[in-house]
Backbone as numpy.savetxt, mean C-alpha at the origin, in Angstrom:
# Nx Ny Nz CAx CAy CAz Cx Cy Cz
-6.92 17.62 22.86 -7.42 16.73 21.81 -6.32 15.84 21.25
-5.26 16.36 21.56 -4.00 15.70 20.50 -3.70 14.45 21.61
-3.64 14.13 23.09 -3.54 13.32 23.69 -4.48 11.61 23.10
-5.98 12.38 23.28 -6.63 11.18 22.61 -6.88 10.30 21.56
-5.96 11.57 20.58 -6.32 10.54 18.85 -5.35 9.92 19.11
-3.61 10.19 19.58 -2.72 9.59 19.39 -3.06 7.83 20.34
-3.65 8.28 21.28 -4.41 7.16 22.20 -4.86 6.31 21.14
-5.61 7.21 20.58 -6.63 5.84 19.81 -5.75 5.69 18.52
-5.38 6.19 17.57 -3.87 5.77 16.66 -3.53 4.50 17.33
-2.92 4.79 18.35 -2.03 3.85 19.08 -2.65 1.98 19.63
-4.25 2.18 19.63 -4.77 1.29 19.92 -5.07 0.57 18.66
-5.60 1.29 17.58 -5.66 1.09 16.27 -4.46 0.24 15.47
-3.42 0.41 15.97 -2.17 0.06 15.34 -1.71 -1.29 15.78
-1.96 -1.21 17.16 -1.76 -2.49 18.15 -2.41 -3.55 17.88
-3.55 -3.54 17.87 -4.70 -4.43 18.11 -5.10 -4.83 16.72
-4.21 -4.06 15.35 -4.42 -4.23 13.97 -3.30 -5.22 14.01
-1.98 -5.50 14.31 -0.94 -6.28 14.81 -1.22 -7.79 15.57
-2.23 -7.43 16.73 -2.12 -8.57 17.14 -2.76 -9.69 16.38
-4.18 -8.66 15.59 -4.87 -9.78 14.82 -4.21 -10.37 13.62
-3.16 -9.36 13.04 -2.44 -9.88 12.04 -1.87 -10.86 12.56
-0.99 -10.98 13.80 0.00 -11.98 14.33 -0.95 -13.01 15.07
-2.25 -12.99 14.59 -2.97 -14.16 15.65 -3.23 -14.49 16.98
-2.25 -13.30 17.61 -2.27 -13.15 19.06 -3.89 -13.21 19.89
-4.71 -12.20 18.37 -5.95 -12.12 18.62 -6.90 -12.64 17.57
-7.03 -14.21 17.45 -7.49 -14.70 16.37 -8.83 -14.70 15.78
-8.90 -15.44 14.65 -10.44 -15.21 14.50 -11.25 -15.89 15.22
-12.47 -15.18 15.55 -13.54 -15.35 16.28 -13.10 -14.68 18.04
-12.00 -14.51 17.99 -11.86 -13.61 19.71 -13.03 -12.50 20.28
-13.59 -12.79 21.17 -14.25 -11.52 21.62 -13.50 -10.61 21.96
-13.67 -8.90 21.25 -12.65 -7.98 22.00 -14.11 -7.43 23.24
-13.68 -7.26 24.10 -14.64 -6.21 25.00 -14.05 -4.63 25.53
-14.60 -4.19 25.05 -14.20 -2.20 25.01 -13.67 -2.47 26.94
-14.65 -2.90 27.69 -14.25 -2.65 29.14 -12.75 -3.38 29.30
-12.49 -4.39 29.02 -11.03 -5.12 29.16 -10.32 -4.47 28.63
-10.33 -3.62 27.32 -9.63 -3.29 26.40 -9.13 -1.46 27.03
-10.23 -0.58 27.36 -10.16 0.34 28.23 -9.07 0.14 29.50
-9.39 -0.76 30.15 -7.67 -1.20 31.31 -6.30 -1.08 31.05
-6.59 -2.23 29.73 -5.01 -2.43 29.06 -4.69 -1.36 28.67
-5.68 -0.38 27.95 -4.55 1.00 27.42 -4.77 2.38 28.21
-5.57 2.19 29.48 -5.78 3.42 29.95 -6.65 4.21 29.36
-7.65 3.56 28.94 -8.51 4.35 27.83 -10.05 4.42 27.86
-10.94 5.66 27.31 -12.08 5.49 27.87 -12.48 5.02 27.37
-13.52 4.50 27.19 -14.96 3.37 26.52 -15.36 4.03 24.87
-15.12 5.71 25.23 -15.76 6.02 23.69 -14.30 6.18 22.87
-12.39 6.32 23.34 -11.67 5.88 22.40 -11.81 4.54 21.87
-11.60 3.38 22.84 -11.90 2.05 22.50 -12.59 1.92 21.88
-13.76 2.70 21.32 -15.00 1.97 20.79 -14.90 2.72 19.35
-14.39 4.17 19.01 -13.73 4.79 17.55 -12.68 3.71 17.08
-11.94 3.15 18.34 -10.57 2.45 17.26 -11.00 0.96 17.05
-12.02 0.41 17.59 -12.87 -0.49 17.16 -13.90 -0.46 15.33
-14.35 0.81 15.78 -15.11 1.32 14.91 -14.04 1.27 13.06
-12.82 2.03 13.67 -11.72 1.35 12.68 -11.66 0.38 11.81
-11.21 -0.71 12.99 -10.55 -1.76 12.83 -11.80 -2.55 12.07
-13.22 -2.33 12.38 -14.58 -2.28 11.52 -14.57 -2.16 10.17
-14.26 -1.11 9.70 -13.98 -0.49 8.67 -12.99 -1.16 7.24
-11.81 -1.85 8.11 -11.27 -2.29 8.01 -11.16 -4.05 7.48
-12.34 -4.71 7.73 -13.15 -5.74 7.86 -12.35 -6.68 8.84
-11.53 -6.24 10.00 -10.94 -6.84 11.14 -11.64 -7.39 12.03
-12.72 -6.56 12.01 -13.43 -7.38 13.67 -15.09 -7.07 12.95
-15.63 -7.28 13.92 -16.76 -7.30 13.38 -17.97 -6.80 14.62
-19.14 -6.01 14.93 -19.84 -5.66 16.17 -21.48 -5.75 16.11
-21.61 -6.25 16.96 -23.65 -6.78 16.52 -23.83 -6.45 17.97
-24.95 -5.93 17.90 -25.79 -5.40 19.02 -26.42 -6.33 20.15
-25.81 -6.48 21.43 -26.21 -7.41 22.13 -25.54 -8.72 21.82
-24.33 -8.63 21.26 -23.30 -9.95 21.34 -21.96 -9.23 20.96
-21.87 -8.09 20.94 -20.01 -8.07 20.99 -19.13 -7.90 19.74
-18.32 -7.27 20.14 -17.31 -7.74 18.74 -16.44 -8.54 18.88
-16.13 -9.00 17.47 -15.47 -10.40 17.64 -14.62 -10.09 15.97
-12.93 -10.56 16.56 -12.51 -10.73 15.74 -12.95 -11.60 14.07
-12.45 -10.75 13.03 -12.60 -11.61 11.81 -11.76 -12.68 11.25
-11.88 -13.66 10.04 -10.72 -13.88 9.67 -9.89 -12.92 8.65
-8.76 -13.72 7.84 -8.10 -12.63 7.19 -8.85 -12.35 5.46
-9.86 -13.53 4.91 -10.41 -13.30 3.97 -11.27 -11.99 3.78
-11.52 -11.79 5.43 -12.64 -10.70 5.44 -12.21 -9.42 5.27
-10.85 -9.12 5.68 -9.67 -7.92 5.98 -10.00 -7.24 4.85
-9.91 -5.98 4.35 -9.63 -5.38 2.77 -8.10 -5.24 2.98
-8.09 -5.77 1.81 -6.29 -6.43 1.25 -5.93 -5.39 0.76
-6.99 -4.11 0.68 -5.86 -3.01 0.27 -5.69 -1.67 0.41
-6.46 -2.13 2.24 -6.20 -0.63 3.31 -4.74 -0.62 3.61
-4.10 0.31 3.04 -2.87 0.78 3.63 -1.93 0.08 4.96
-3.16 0.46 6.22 -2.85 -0.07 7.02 -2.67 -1.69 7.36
-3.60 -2.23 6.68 -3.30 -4.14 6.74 -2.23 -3.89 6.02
-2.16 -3.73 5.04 -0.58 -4.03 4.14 0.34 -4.10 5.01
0.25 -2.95 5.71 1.30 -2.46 6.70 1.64 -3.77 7.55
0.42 -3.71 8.24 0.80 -5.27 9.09 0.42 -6.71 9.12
0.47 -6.84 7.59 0.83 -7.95 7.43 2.38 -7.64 6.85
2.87 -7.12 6.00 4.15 -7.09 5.73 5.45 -7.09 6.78
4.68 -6.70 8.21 5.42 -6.37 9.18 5.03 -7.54 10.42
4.21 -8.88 9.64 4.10 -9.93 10.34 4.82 -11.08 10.21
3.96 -12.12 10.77 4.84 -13.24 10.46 5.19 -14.13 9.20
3.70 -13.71 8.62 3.87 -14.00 7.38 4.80 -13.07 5.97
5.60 -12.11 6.56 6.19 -11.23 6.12 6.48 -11.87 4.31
7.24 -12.88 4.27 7.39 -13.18 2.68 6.49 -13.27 1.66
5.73 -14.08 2.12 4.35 -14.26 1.71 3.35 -13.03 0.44
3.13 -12.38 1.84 2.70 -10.97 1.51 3.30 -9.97 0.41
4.84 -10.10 0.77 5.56 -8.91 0.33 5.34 -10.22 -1.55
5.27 -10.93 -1.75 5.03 -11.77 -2.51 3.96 -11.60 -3.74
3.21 -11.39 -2.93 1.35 -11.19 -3.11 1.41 -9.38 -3.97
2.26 -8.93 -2.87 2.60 -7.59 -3.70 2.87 -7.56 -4.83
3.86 -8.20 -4.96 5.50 -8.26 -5.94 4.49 -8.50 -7.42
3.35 -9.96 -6.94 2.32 -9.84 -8.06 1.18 -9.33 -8.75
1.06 -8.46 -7.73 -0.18 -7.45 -8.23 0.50 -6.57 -8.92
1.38 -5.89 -8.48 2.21 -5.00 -9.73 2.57 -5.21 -11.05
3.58 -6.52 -10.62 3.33 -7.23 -11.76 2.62 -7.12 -13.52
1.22 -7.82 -12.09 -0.37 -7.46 -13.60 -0.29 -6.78 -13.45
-0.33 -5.26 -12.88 -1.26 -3.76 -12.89 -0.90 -3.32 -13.66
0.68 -2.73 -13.07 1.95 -1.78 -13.97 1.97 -1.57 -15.05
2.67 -2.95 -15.64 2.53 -2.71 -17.62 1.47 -2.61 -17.93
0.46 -3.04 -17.23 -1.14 -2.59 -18.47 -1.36 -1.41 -18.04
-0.74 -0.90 -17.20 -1.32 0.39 -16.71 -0.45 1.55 -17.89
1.09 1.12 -17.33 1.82 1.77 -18.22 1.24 1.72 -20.06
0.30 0.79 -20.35 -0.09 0.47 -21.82 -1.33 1.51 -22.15
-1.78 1.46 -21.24 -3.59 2.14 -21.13 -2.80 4.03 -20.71
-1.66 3.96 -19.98 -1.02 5.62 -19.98 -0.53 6.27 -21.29
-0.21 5.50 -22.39 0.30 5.56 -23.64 -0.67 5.85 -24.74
-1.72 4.98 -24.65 -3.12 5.21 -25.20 -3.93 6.44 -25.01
-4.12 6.41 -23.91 -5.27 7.57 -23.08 -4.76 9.15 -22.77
-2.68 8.89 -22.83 -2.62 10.56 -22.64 -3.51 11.71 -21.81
-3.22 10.87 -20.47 -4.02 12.44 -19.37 -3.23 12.98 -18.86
-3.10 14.40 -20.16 -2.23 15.22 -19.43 -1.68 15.53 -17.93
-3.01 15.72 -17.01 -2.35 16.11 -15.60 -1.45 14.88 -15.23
-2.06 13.64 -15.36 -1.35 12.12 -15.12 0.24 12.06 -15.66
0.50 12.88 -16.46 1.63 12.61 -17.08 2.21 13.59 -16.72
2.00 14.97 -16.87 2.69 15.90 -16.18 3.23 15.64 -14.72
2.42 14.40 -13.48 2.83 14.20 -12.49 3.67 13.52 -12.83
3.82 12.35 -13.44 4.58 11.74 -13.76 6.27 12.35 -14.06
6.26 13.25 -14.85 7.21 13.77 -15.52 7.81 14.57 -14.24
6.89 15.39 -13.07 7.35 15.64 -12.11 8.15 14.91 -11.06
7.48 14.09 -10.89 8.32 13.17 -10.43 9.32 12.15 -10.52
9.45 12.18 -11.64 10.82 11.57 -12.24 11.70 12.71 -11.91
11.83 14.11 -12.06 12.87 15.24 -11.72 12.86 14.56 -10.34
12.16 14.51 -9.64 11.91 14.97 -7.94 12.83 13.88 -7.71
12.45 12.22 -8.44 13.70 11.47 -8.22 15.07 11.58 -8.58
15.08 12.18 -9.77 16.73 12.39 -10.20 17.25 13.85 -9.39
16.71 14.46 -8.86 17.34 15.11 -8.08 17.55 14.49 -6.56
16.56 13.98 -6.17 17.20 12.67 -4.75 18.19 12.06 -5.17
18.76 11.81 -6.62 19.74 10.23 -6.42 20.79 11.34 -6.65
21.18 12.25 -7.33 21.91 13.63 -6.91 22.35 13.98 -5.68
21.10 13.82 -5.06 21.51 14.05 -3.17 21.96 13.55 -2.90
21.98 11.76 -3.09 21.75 10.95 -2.43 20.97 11.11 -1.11
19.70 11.18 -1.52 18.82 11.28 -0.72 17.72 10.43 -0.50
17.78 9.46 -0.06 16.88 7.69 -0.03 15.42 7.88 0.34
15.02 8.72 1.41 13.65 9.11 1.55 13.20 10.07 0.29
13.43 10.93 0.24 13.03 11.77 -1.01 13.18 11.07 -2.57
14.36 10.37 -2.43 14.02 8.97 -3.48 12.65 8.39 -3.25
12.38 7.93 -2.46 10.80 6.42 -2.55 9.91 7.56 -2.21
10.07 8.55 -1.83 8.31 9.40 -1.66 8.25 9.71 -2.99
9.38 10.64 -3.87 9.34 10.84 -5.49 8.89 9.75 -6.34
9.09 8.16 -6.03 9.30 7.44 -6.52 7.45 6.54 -6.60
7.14 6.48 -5.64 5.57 6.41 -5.04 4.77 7.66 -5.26
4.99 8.24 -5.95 4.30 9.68 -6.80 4.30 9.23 -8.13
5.42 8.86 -8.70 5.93 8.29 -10.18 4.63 7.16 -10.33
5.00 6.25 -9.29 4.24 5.31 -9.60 2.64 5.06 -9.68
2.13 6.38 -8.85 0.59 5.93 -8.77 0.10 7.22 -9.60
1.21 7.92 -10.02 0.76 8.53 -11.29 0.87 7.63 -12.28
1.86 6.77 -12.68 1.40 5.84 -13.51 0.21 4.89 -13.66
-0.34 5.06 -12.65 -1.56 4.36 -12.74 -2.94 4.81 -12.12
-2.84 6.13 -11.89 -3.87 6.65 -12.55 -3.97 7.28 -13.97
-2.67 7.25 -14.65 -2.47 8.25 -15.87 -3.24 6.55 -16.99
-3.75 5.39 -16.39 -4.74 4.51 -17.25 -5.90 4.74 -17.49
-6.56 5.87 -17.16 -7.61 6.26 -17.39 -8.68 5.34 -16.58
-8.51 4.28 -16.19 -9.22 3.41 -15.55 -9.85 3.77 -13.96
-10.33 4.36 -13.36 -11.16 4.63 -11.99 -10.57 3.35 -11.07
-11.39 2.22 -11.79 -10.94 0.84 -10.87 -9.46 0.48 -10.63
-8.95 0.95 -11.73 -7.38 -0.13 -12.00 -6.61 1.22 -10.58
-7.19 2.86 -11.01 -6.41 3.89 -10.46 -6.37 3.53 -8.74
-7.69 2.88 -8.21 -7.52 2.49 -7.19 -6.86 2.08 -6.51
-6.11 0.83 -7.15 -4.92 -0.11 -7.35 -3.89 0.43 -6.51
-3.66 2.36 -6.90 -2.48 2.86 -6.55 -1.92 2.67 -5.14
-3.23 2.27 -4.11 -3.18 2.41 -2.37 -1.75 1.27 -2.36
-2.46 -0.07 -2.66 -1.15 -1.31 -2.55 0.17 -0.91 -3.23
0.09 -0.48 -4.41 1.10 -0.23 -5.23 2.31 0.62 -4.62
1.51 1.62 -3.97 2.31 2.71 -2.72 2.89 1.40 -1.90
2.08 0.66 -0.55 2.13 0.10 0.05 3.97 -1.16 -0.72
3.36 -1.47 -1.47 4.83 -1.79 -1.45 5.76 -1.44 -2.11
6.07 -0.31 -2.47 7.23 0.05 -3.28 7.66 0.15 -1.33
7.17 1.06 -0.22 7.29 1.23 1.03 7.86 -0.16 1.42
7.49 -0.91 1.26 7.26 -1.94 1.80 9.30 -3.06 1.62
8.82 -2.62 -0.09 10.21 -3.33 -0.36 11.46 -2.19 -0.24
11.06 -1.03 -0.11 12.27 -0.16 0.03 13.40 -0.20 -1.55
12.69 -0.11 -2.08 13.38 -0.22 -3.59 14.58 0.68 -3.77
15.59 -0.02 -4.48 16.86 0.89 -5.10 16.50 1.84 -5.76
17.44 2.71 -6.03 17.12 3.89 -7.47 17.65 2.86 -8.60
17.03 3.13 -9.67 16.34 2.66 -10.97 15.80 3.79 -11.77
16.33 4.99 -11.95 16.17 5.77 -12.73 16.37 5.65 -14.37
17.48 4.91 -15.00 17.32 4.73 -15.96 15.66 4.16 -16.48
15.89 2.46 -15.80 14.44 1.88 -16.11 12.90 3.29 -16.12
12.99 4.00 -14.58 11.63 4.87 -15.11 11.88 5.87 -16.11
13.23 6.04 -16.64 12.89 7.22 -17.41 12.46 6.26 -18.79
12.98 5.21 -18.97 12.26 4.56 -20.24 11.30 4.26 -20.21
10.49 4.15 -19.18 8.92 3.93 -19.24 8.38 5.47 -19.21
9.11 6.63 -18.87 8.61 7.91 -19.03 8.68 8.06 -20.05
9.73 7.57 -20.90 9.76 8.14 -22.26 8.93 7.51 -23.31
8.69 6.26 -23.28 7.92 5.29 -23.92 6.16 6.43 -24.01
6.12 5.97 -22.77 4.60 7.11 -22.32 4.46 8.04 -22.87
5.22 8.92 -22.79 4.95 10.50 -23.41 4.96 9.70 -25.12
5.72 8.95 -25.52 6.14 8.55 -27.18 4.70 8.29 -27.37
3.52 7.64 -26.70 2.50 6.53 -27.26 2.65 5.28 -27.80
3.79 5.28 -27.10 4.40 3.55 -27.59 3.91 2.84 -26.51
2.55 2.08 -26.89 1.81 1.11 -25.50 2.63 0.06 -25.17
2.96 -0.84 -26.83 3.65 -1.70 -26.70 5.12 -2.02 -25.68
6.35 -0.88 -26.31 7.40 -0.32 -25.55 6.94 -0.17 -23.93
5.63 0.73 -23.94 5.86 1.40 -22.10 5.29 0.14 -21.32
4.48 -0.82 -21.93 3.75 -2.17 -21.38 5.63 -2.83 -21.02
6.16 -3.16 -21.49 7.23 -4.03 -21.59 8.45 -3.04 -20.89
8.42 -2.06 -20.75 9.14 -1.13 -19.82 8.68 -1.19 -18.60
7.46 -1.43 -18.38 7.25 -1.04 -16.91 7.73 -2.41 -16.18
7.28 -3.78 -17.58 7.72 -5.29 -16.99 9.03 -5.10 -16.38
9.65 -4.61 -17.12 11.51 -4.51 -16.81 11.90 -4.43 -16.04
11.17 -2.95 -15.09 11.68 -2.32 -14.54 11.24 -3.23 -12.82
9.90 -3.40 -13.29 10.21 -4.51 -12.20 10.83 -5.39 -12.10
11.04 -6.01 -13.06 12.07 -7.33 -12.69 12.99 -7.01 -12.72
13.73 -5.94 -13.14 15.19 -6.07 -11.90 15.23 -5.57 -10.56
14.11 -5.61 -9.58 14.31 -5.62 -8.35 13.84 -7.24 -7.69
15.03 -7.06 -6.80 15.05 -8.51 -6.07 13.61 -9.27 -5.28
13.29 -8.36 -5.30 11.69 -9.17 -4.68 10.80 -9.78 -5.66
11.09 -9.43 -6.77 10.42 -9.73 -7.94 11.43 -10.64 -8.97
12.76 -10.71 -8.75 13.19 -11.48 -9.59 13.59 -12.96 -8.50
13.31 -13.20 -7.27 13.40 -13.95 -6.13 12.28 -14.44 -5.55
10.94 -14.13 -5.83 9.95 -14.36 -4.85 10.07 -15.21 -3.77
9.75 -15.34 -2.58 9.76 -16.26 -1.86 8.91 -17.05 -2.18
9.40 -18.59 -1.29 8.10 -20.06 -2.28 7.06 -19.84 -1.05
């Protein structure tokens, strides 16, 4: 079994790439039989990592005409995986851009609505993961930094009480990954501390901070 998912992973990943890079633009017919050749693959993987890329709003499949690539309006802008490859396309600045501003808005109102609303478990993660980071920058330990650090953060925003805004957290992950951020521990512990205080005002304007002193955000590309 482990042969075929990685198969179809692998087709999934590719063919999510080419459409990002236009290789496979909008309106392309994919056909499962052509597509089966190129990767050595049977008709019912091709047609799960289709089923995907579906899901995905990448391609699109109607009965008795085919699937056919989408454009990028149609994509959801905030499956994990598009993030992935568009950040890892050609339009690489762009994107990482598009990020830089959704956080932006989210963050401090999120961090404002975490100050207000006090959900315990939300904050307790929070508070966890601020240790989990100050013991990585101790290590010096750079992966265990940004996984601690992408815990911090989408506990901060689910700790808004908001369902919709908590959603948010998928992109928010997506690019802290994305930009590979420094340690900045001072900045989160003042938005940790603000938070636990109920200072909306303070943790709104802490979380601004803390983004803008990273270079993707104090640089955007034009």
């Amino acid at each position: 079994m482990g042969a075929p998912r990685n198969l179809h992973a692998r087709i999934v990943d590719e063919l999510g790439r080419l459409i990002v890079e236009g290789v496979l633009g909008d309106g392309q017919p994919l056909v499962p039989e052509e597509l089966g050749r190129r990767f050595s693959a049977s008709r019912t993987v091709v047609r799960e990592a289709l089923r995907v890329l579906e899901s995905k709003g990448m391609v699109t499949a109607r009965p008795r005409v085919g699937t056919w690539t989408l454009p990028p309006d149609a994509w959801d802008a905030i499956d994990p995986d598009v993030i992935a490859w568009r950040v890892n396309g050609p339009d690489r600045p762009r994107h990482l851009r598009e990020l830089a501003e959704l956080r932006l808005a989210i963050e401090p109102q999120a961090a404002r609505m975490a100050a207000q609303h006090r959900r315990p478990d939300e904050l307790s993660a929070m508070a966890a993961a601020y240790e989990l980071m100050a013991d990585a920058v101790e290590r010096a330990d750079a992966e265990a930094f940004r996984a601690a650090d992408s815990r911090f953060h989408a506990a901060l925003i689910r700790a808004s009480g908001n369902p919709l805004i908590a959603q948010l957290q998928v992109p928010v992950v997506a690019a802290l990954t994305a930009h590979g951020e420094p340690p900045e521990l001072v900045a989160h512990s003042r938005v940790l501390t603000l938070v636990l205080a109920k200072n909306a005002d303070g943790a709104e304007s802490a979380a601004r901070r803390l983004l803008e002193t990273l270079a993707p955000y104090r640089s955007p590309a034009p």
